[in-house]
N, C-alpha and C positions, 0 to 999 in steps of 0.2 A: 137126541143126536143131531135133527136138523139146525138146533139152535147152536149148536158147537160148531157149524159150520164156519158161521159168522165172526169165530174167535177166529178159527184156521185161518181165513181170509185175511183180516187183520195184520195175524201176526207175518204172514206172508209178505205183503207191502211193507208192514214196518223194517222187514230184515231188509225188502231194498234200498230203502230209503238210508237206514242207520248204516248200512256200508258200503252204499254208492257212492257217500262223502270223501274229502280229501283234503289235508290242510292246506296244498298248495291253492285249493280252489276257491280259500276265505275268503270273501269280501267282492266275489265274481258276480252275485246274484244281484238281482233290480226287484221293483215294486217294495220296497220294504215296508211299505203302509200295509199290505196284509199283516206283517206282524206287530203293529199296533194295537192298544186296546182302548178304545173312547169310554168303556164301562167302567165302573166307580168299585163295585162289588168283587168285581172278581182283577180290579188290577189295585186292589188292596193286599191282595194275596199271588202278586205277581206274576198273574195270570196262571198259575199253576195247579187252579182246581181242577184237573182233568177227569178226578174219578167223581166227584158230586157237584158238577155246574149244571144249574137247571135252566129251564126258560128260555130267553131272549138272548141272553151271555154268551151262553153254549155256541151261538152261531158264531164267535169269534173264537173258540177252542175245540171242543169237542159238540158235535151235532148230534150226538146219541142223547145229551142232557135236552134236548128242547121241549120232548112230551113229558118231561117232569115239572111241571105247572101247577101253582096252585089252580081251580079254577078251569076254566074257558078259553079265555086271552088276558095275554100279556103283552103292556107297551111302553116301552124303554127309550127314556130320551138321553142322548149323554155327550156329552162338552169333556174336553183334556185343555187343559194348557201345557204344551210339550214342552219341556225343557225350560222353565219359565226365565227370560230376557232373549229368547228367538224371535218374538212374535210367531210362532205357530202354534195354531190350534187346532184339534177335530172334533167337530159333530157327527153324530149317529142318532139314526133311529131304528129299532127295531119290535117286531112284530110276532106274538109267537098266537096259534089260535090250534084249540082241539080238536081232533076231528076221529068221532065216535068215543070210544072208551083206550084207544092205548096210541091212538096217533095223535101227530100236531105236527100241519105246518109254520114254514118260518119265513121272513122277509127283515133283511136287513140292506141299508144304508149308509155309508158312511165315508166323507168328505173330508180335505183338509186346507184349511185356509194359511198360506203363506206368509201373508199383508202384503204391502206392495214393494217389490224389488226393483230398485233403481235401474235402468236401461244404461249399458254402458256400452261404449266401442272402441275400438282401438285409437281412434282420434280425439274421441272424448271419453278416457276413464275414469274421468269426475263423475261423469252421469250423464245424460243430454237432458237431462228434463222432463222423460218419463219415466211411468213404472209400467212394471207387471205382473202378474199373479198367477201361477200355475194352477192347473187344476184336477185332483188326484180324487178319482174316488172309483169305491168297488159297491159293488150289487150283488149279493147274495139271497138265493131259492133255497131252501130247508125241505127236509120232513125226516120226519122221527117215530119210532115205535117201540113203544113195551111190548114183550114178548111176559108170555103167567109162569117164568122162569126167574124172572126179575132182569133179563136180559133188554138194553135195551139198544139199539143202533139208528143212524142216524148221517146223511148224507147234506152235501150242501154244492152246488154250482154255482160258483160266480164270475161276474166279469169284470175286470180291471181297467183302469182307463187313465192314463195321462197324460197331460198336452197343457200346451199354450196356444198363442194367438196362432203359430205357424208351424206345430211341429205333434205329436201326436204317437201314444205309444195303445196298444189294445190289447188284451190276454183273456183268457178261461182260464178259471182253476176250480180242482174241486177236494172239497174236503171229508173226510170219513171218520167217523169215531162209533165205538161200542163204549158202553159204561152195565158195569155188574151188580147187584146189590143183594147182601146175602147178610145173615144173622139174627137173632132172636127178635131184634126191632128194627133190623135192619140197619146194622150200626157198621159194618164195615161195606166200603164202595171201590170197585178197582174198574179207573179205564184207561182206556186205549184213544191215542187220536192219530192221524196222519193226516197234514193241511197243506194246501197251495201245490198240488201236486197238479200240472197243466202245461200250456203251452209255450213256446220260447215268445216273446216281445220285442218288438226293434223299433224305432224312433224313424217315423216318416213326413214327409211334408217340403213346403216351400222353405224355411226355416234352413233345411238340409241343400241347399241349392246354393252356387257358388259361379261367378263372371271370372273367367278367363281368356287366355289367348287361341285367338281360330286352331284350328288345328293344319290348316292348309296355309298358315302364316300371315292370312290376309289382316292388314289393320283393321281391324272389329273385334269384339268379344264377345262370348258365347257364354251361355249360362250351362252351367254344369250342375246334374243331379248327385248330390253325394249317398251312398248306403251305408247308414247305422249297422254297427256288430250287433246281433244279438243277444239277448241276456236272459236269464234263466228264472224263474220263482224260486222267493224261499225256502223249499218243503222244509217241515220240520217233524218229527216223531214225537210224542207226547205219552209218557207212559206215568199212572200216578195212581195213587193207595191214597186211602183215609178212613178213621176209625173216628166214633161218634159214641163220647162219653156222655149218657145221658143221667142227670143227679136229679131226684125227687120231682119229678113229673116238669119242672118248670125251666131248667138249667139246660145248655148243649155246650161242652167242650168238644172242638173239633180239632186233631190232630191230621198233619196230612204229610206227605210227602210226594218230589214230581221229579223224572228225568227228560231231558228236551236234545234230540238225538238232530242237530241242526248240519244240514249240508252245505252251507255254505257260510259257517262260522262255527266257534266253537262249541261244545255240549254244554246246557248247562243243570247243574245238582243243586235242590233246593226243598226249603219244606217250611210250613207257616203254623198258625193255630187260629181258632176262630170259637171266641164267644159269646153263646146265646141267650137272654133273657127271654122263656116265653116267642121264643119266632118275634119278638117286637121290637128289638133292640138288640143290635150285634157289636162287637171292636172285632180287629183281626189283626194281623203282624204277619209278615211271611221276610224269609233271607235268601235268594238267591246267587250263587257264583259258577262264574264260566270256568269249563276245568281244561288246566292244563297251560296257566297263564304262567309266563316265568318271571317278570319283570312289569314292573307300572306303567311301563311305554305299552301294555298289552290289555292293560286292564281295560273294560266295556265301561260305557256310560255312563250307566247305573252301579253304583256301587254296593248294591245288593239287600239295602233294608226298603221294606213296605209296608203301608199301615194304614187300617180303614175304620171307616163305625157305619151305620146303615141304620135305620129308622123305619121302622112298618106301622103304619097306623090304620087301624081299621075305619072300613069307611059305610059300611051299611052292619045291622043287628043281625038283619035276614041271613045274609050270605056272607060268612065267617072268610070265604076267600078273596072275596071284594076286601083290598086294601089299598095306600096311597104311601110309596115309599120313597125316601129320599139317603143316598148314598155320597159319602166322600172319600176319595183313596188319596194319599201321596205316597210316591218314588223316591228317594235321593238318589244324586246323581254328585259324580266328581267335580262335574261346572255345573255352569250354570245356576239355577235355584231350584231343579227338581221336577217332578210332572204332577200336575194338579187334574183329578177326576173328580167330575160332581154327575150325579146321573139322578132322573127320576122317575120312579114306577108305577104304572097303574094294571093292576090286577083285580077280573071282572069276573 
């Protein structure tokens, strides 16, 4: 009964979330780097693993999957080319480590590099001759628990942060997920996530500051502080199933499906497959679409196909969990040339 708690709760936030939304409200929210993913594995399956994301990943969807570890610790390095001919890209690192028999904490990192954007001004919209580079990154605290229900939950605090040379924006958010797992081998997984749920952000600094006229008339000017509106976090809802066809001890076909109940953009319905040789060798595919588009002036991004392969090689005889893995995802998108993920694992 205690453990049903943690559903109740769940599904509690998730109802405010999924109908606190608005369409007149799309496109209101800020920080969109939280809904970013720098990981290889699970943005082959367009981010939608919510009901069986384990380890290190789980810290950018659902936080319930973190104490599912092979192992001790896990250490996640991982590189995007976003949208490839933008020049941006992000780095990540993240950290997952056990602590006793059903916890683990988590620590993640992740950064995005801009390149360098030409300085322009109203006198010179060629450019004057410099650049500059923003600088976006969030920080995320973890920990995670199996409950001998198979119940698992899982919390995450983070802090958001973007600025330039003169201008500067800061936020909390935090994010909550359960994930379930039930069946004869444990072959079906259903979780729950709700993410970025925190505090409003607004752009401050020198940057914001502006020379005008006295206000008593006298000839001289006066520097004026302007206030930024502020803007909202993405929250999003995360609800998703998956079934694990397991074939003669050596095979995993993985079936899944996910809904993303988005407040400040449209919902979107989607579902992937993922296959396994022996845990050593995986491909995956996943299709996601935003609902309720009427016309291609509305269409998102990403135009909905995703596709990955991953590589586990064992790295000691002793400890079957010690391994050294290497992961690749691509996106397609409408422009541009798509999103490129490579990520690599080490698990102790």
């Amino acid at each position: 009964m205690k453990k049903s708690l943690y559903f109740i709760y769940i599904f509690l936030l998730a109802g405010t979330v999924a109908w606190a939304g608005n369409p007149d409200r799309q496109g209101e929210a800020g920080a969109a780097q939280l809904l970013m993913n720098p990981y290889a594995r699970s943005a082959g399956l367009h981010t939608m693993n919510t009901s069986n994301i384990s380890g290190v990943e789980a810290l950018q969807l659902n936080p319930a999957g973190l104490a599912r570890i092979n192992g001790r610790t896990q250490v996640v390095l991982g590189h995007a080319i976003y949208l490839q001919g933008t020049d941006i890209r992000f780095n990540a690192l993240g950290l997952s480590q056990r602590v006793g028999k059903s916890g683990a904490f988590g620590f993640s990192l992740m950064s995005i590099d801009f390149g360098d954007i030409p300085v322009t001004t109203t006198f010179q919209p060629e450019g004057t001759g410099a650049t500059f580079s923003p600088a976006f990154f969030n920080m995320g605290l973890s920990y995670s628990h199996i409950f001998e229900n198979k119940v698992s939950v899982g919390i995450t605090f983070r802090a958001v942060s973007e600025s330039t040379s003169d201008i500067n924006a800061f936020g909390f958010a935090v994010d909550g997920g359960v994930q379930y797992v039930t069946g004869e081998q444990d072959n079906f997984k259903f979780g729950i996530s709700l993410r970025n749920v925190g505090s409003r952000m607004a752009y401050s600094g020198q940057g914001l500051a502006t020379a005008g006229p006295a206000a008593d008339g006298g000839a001289y000017n006066l520097t004026y502080s302007q206030r930024a509106a502020g803007f909202e976090l993405p929250s999003v809802l995360n609800i998703g199933a998956s079934y694990d066809f397991l074939i003669g001890g050596a095979h995993r076909l993985t079936v899944l499906g996910n809904f993303a109940a988005n407040s400040f953009s449209r919902d979107q319905l989607g579902g992937g497959i993922e296959y396994a040789l022996k845990e050593r060798f995986m491909l995956r595919a996943a299709y996601k679409a935003d609902m309720g588009v009427d016309d291609a002036t509305q269409a998102p991004i990403y135009s909905g196909l995703s596709a990955g392969a991953s590589l586990e090689i064992p790295t000691s005889r002793e400890k079957k969990q010690s391994t050294f893995g290497l992961d690749y995802a691509y996106r397609a998108t409408r422009v541009w040339k798509g999103t490129h993920n490579v990520s690599v694992r080490f698990n102790f």
